[in-house]
N, C-alpha and C positions, 0 to 999 in steps of 0.2 A: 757210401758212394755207389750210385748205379751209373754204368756202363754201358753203350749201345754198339756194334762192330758195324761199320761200311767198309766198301771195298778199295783197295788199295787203287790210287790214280798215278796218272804219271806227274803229278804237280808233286807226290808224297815222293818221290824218288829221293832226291839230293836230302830230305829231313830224314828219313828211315837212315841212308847213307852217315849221314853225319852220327846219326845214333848211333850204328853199327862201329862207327870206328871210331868213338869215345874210347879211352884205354879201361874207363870204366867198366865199358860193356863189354868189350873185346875179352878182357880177362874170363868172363864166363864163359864163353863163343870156343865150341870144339875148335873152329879155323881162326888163331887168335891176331892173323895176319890184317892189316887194313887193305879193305878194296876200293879201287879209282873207280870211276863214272862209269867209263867201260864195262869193269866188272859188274857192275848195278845193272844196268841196259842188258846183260847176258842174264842176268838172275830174273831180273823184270820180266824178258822174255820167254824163260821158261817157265818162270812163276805161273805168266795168264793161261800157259796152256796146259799145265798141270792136270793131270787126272789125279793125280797122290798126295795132292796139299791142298791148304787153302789159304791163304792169310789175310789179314785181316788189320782194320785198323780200330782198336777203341777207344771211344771218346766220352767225354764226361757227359751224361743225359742231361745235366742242371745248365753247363757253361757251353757246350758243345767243343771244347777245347780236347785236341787227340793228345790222347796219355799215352798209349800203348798200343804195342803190337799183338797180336794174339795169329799161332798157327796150328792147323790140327793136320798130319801126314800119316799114310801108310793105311789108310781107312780100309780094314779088310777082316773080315769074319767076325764083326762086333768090337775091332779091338782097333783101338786110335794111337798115335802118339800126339800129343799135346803140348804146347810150350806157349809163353804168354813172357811177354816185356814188359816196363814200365819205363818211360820215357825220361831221361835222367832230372828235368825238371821237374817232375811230378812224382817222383820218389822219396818215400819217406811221410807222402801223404795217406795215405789210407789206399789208394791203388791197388796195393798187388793182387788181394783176393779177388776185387770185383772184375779184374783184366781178366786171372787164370778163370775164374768161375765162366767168364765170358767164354773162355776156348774151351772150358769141359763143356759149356752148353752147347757149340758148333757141333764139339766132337756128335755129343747125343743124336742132335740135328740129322747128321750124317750119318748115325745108324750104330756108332760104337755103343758098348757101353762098360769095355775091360778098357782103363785108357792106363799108360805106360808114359813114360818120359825120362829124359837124362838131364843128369844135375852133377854140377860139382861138390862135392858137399861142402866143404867151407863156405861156400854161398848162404850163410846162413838166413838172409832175411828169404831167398826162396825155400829152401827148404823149409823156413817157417810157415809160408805161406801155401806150399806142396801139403806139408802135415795136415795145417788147417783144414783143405781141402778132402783129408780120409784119405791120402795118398800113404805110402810106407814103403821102405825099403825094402830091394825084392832081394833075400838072403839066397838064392839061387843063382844070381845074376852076378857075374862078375866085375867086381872093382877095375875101371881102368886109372894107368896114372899117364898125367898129364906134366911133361917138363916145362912151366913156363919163369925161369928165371927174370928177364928182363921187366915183365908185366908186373909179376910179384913183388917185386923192389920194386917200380915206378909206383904201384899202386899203394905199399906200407902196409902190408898184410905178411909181418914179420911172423907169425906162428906156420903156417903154411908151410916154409922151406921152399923149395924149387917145385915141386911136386903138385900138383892138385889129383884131387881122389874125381873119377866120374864114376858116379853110380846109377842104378836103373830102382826110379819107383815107380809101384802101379798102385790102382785102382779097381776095385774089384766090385761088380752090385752089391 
C-alpha cells in the first residue's frame, strides 16, 4: 500500500470528528472523552495556526480514498513526536505501516530524525506496526496507567482490567 498526505480541509472536519469519537478509537486517545462540533472548530482552529504540529490526512495513492490521519508535534532539536491513525474502515487492510511510515517521513521532512511517541500498549496491532517501523520501548521512560473502565467493557478487551499501560517508544538513526 502507498500513501500520499494532503492537508487537512474544513470539508474533513465532521469525518476526522466522527473518527475521533468511534469508542473504537477513543479507547486509544489520552482524552478518551467524545468532542461535539464546537470542540472540533476550537482544535480546527488552533490546529492551522500551530507552529508545534502538523497533521495530515493519508490517502491511498492507487484509489485516492483518505485512510488515515498522520501528525508530527514538538519538532525541536532533531527530535519529533509522531502518531499516525487508520481510519476505522480501512483497518485491518494493510494501512497501518504505509500511514505511520508516512508521519515518520513528515517528521524527517521537518528536520527530526530521533522521533518518539506514546502508545498504550495493549494496543497491539500499533505497537505491532510502531515495532515494524525500528521503534522500541524507552526503558527509561516511565509507564503511565490509564483507568478506563467504561471503554474497556464496551470495547471486550477482557485481559486489560480497568487499567491501560501508556508507554513512550523512540526511534533512534
Amino acid at each position: 500500500m502507498k500513501v500520499h498526505l494532503r492537508g487537512i480541509t474544513e470539508d474533513d472536519l465532521e469525518m476526522l470528528r466522527e473518527h475521533r469519537n468511534r469508542p473504537d478509537t477513543r479507547v486509544w486517545l489520552g482524552n478518551s472523552k467524545e468532542i461535539s462540533s464546537g470542540e472540533q472548530q476550537v482544535w480546527w482552529s488552533r490546529a492551522k495556526e500551530s507552529k508545534s504540529a502538523v497533521f495530515q490526512i493519508a490517502s491511498d495513492k492507487k484509489t485516492g480514498l483518505d485512510v488515515g490521519l498522520v501528525r508530527v508535534s514538538d519538532v525541536s532539536f532533531g527530535d519529533a513526536c509522531v502518531g499516525a491513525d487508520v481510519f476505522a474502515a480501512h483497518r485491518g487492510n494493510g494501512y497501518g505501516h504505509a500511514v505511520f511510515s508516512a508521519a515518520c517521513d513528515l517528521a524527517a521532512y521537518l528536520g527530526a530524525s530521533r522521533l518518539w511517541l506514546k502508545v498504550f500498549t495493549e494496543n497491539e496491532p500499533a505497537v505491532r506496526v510502531y515495532k515494524r517501523a525500528g521503534f522500541a520501548f524507552d526503558p527509561d521512560s516511565p509507564v503511565e496507567l490509564y483507568y478506563r473502565p467504561s471503554l474497556r467493557t464496551a470495547m471486550r478487551y477482557p485481559t486489560a482490567g480497568d487499567f491501560l499501560h501508556y508507554a513512550t517508544m523512540r526511534r533512534y538513526p
